[in-house]
N, C-alpha and C positions, 0 to 999 in steps of 0.2 A: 208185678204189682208194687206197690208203694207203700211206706207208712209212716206215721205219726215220727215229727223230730223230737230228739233229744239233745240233751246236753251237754254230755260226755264228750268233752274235746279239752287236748292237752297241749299248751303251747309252753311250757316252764325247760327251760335246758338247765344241763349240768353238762361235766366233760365226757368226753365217748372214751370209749378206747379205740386205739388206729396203730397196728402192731403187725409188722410187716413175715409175712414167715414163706417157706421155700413154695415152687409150685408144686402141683402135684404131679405123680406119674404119667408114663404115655398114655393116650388115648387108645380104644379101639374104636372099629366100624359099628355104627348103628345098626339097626334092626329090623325087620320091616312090620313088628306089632311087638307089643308088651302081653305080658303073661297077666291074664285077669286079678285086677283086684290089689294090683301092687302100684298104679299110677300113682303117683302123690302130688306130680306137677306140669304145666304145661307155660308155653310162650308161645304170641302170635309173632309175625314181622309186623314191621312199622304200618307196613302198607297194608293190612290184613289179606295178602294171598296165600297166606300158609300159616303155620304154627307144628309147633313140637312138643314131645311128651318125655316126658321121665317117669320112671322107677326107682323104688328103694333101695335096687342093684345099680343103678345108675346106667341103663342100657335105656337109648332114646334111641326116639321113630321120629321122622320126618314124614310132615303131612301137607300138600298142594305146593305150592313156590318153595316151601323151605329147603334146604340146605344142608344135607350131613355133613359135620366137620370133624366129627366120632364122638365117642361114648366110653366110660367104664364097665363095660360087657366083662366079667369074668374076670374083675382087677381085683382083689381082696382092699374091703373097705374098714376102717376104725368103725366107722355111724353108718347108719341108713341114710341115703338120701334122699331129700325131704322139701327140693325145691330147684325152680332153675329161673334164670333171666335172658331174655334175650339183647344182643346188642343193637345201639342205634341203627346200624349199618346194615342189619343182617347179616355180617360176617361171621355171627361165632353165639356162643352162649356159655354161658355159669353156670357149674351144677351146686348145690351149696346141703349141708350133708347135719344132721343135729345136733354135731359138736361145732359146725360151725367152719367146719374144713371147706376150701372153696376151690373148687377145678376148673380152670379157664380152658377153653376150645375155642379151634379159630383164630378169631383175631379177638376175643376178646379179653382183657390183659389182668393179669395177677396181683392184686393192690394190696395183700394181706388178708388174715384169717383171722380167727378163733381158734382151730385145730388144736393149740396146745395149752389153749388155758382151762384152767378150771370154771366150769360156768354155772351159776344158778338154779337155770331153765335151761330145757334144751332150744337150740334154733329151731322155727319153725317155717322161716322163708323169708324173701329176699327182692329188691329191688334195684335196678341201674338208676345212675342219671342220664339227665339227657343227653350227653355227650359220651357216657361209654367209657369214659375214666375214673369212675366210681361207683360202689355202690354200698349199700346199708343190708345189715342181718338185722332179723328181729326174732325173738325169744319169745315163749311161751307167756313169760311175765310183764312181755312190753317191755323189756330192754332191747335198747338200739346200739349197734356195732357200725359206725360209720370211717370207712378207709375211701382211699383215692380222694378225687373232688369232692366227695358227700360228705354234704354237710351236715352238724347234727341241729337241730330243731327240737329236741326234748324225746321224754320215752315216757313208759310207765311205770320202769323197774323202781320195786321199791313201795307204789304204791297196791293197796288191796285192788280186785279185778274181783267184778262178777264170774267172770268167763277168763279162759284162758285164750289170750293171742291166738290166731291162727294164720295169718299173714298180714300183709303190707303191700300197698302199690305208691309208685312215686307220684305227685302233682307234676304235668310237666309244663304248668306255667308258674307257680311261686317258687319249685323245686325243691319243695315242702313233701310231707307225704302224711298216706293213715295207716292206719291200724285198724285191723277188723279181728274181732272177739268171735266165738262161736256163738255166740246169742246176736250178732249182728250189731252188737255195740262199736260205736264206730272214736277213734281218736283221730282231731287233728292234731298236726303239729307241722305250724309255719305251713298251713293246708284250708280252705273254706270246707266247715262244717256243711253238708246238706240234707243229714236227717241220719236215723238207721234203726234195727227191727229190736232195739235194746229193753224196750220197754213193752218188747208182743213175747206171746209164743209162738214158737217157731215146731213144724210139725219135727224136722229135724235139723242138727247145726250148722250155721254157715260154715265155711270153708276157705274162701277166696274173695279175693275183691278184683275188681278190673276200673279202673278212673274212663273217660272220656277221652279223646285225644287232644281237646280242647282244654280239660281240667274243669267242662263247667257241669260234672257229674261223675257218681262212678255204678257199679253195680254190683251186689252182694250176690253167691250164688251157693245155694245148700248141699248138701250132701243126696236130698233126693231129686238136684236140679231144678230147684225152688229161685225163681230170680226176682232180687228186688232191685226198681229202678228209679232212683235218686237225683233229680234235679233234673 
């Protein structure tokens, strides 16, 4: 279902931080399911014939076409992690953790963290560009971490939020991206605004966003699998 547009779109930059730190430890092999109630993230391939999942242990599943490249099964972690990305290519994926610590698998390549800075908000997930040489964190507070090619385009940090962040997906035609709130309030930045559930009640919190492959829409999706669909 659909609803009523709002306002709520942020196009204003300031400087990011872009601060290079080591990668992380070996991989292990993935798994063939996750233990209920601990997923926190998932990523399709390009081509949508598969997608993968994560947990707070950082132990992923590969599901139809996708690709084990391994996992943090039994690694001892600083953070829970709390998000992943998959690469253009389908080669590889990011697991990205809520301090902000970032673990490339694959082919997909280590452009810097958060891991050792002191942060505000915790991270709460995470976006590639289109090319797979960058990508952006984002924080609880709508602050953006932009390393590699990612560009910055503005954030929240700093300003008041109804709702607290709960992830971000990239535009992959302005190369812009948003931000989705748990009440479905949506931010652009360097991104077309096309509506979002900011101004409803919501039976329970959004969660995730997913854009178009086109960028000419995205879709919000709840906690009890509530989808809203956007342009």
């Amino acid at each position: 279902s659909s609803s009523p547009r709002t306002s709520n779109s942020v196009t204003t930059p300031s400087q990011p931080v872009t601060l290079p730190f080591s990668p992380p430890p070996p991989q292990t092999d993935c798994i063939s399911h996750l233990p209920s109630g601990l997923v926190v993230g998932s990523a399709a391939l390009n081509d949508g014939t598969g997608y993968y999942e994560v947990d707070t242990e950082g132990d992923v599943a590969a599901f139809g076409a996708a690709v084990c490249y391994g996992a943090l099964t039994g690694i001892p972690l600083n953070k829970p992690i709390v998000g992943m990305a998959a690469t253009p290519d389908n080669g590889g994926y990011w697991l990205v953790a809520s301090d902000g610590g970032i673990f490339a698998i694959g082919d997909a390549g280590f452009y810097g963290s958060t891991g050792s800075l002191t942060l505000n908000k915790p991270v709460v997930g995470m976006a590639a560009t289109n090319d797979g040489r960058g990508y952006w964190l984002v924080a609880s507070d709508g602050g953006i971490f932009a390393f590699g090619d990612a560009h910055y385009y503005g954030s929240m940090g700093g300003h008041p939020l109804n709702k607290p962040v709960v992830g971000m997906a990239q535009d992959p035609v302005t190369g812009g991206y948003w931000l989705v709130a748990s009440d479905g309030g949506i931010f652009s930045c360097h991104a077309p605004f096309y509506g979002s559930t900011g101004s409803l009640r919501l039976n329970k919190p959004v969660v995730g966003i997913a854009p178009v492959s086109d960028g000419s829409g995205y879709r919000l999706v709840a906690s009890d699998g509530g989808v809203f669909a956007f342009d």
